[in-house]
C-alpha positions, 0 to 999 in steps of 0.5 A: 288359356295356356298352350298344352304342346309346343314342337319347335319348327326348327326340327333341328332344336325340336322335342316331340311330345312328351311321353304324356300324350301318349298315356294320359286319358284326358288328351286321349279324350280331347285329341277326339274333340279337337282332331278326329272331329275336326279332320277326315275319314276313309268310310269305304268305297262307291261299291257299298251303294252301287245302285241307285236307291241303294243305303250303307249304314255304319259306325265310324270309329266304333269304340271311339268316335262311335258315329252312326253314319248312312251313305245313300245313292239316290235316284239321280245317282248321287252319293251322300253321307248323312247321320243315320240318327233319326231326329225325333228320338235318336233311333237308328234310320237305316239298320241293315244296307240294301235297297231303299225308296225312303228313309224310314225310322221303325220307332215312330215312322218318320221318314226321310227321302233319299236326300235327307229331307224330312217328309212325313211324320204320323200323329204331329198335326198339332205341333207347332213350327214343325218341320224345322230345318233341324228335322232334316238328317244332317248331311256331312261333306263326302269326297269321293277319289276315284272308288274311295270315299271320305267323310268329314264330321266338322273338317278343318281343311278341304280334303281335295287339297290332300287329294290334289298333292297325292295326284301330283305324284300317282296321277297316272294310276287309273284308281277307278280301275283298282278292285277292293281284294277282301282275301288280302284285307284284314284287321291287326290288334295294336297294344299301343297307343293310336299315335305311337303307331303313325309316328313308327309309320311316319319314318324310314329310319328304322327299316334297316333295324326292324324290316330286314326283308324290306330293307333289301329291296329299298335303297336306304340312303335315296329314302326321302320324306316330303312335306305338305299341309295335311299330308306328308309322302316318303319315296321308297327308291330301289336298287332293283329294277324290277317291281317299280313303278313305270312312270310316265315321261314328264313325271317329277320321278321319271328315270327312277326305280321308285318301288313305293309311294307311302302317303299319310293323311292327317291323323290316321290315314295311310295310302301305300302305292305299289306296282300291284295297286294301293295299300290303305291303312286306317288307325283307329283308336280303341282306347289309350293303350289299344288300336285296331289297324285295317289293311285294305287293299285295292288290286289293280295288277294282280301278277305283281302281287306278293313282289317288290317293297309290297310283297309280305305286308303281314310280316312288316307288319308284326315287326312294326307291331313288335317295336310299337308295343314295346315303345307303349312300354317305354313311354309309361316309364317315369324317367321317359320325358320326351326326345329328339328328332333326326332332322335328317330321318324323321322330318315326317313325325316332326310334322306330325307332331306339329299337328298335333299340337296345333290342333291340341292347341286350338 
């Protein structure tokens, strides 16, 4: 089978993606296949079931994924993901989040324990082989980061290796302690495709042409990228010693003025540290041309919010949408194909792009 995307390792001969992946519905559908199937998700944070005995049901990526999932803290203080389909007829398990002794579908009143294992089921005494391993809810893998959990449907990759190269960096955050501040998350409405979203995320080079406020408060030339496997981090240094980080002695930055850690996790997953605590961003795809962008924010030194590079998110977020919406326009033109990388700025799409068509490729 042909390869469908190349990227060039050598960044400086490379090409993105051509302007196809970006409106073709076709790789829409299959970068859901290959890619968000096959890699990790932000589900929310230990909060949700805070007590024993407790469930949480969701849909991961609605509109796109559309996963029913349910995590459950159990009697032993366990928390698990497992997908909240019941395995006779499809029904929806878990309908609204609370206290829960079992697992209960309401259609026919099979039931489950807080491990997933299936227990009873009325009017089946005379089935045959019954219960198969395939009538337990099947468990996927969590990973829990300080409050944070993640979910993987079939993972690629083990994302305690993804968890491992943040904490080199953010280590000495105490992430435990960083409380969930509804008043400061919401939702933005992209018209733009999903990916043209992280690639605008995934470089510093615009900043001093779409950020004018941002830019102030970053040093520009000291902007620097570092790759790894499933992750990538730009540093945003500062002029300013005021609203940084205070490192600890021995830490790979100690001595520098660093007012930003910007993470992003393969595909669609951003961790903006500030003084104040972490910004995580989640990408979630609508549909080809439309993306819904969650901002929640986990407050750990509330007296430096609204300072520093994470003072005013909103504000860089509608210039970052502004441009966005208008590359989703660019890209439709017939005469856009594709273009190049500055292997100086954009070592971070590069990589992302590379990703994508390893994955795509598969």
């Amino acid at each position: 089978m042909p390869k469908m995307f190349f990227i060039n390792s050598d960044i400086s001969k490379a090409e993105t993606l051509p302007a196809t992946f970006y409106k073709d519905k076709d790789i829409f559908e299959n970068v859901k296949e290959k890619i968000f199937l096959k890699t990790w998700q932000w589900i929310g944070d230990e909060n949700l079931v805070k007590l024993p005995q407790s469930v949480y049901p969701l849909v991961l990526l609605d509109n796109y994924l559309t996963e029913p999932l349910v995590i459950v803290r159990n009697e032993k203080d366990e928390i698990n993901c497992f997908t909240n389909v019941c395995t006779h007829r499809g029904n929806l398990v878990a309908l609204h989040p609370g206290k829960a002794k079992k697992l209960t579908c309401m259609y026919h009143g099979r039931r489950f324990n807080l491990d997933g294992a299936f227990e009873y089921m009325p009017e089946f005494e005379d089935a045959d082989d019954f219960p198969r391993p395939c009538d337990h809810l099947h468990k996927f893998p969590l990973e829990k980061w300080g409050p944070l959990l993640f979910v993987g449907l079939y993972p690629d990759f083990q994302f305690s290796k993804v968890i491992d190269t943040m904490k080199e960096r953010i280590g000495f955050l105490p992430l435990d302690e960083f409380s969930l501040d509804t008043s400061t998350s919401k939702d933005f409405l992209v018209h733009a495709n999903w990916a043209l979203y992280c690639d605008n995320y995934l470089e510093g080079f615009h900043v001093p042409f779409v950020h004018e406020g941002l830019n102030k408060m970053l040093d520009y030339g000291s902007y620097k990228t570092e790759i790894y496997e499933h992750c990538n981090l730009q540093i945003g240094y500062t002029n300013e010693a005021t609203e940084v980080f205070d490192l600890p002695e021995g830490h790979v930055d100690y001595g520098k003025n660093v007012a930003a850690y910007y993470y992003w996790v393969f595909p669609n997953m951003m961790f903006n540290f500030y003084p104040w605590g972490l910004s995580l961003n989640i990408v979630k795809p609508i549909d080809i041309n439309r993306t819904k962008v969650s901002f929640i924010s986990y407050v750990y030194d509330p007296t430096k919010l609204n300072k520093g590079a994470g003072n005013d998110l909103d504000k860089v977020e509608r210039e970052d949408e502004f441009v966005v919406e208008n590359v989703q326009k660019g890209v439709n033109s017939s005469f856009y194909k594709a273009g190049r990388f500055s292997p100086k700025r954009e070592k971070g799409v590069h990589h992302f792009h590379s990703l994508l068509a390893l994955y795509l490729n598969k």
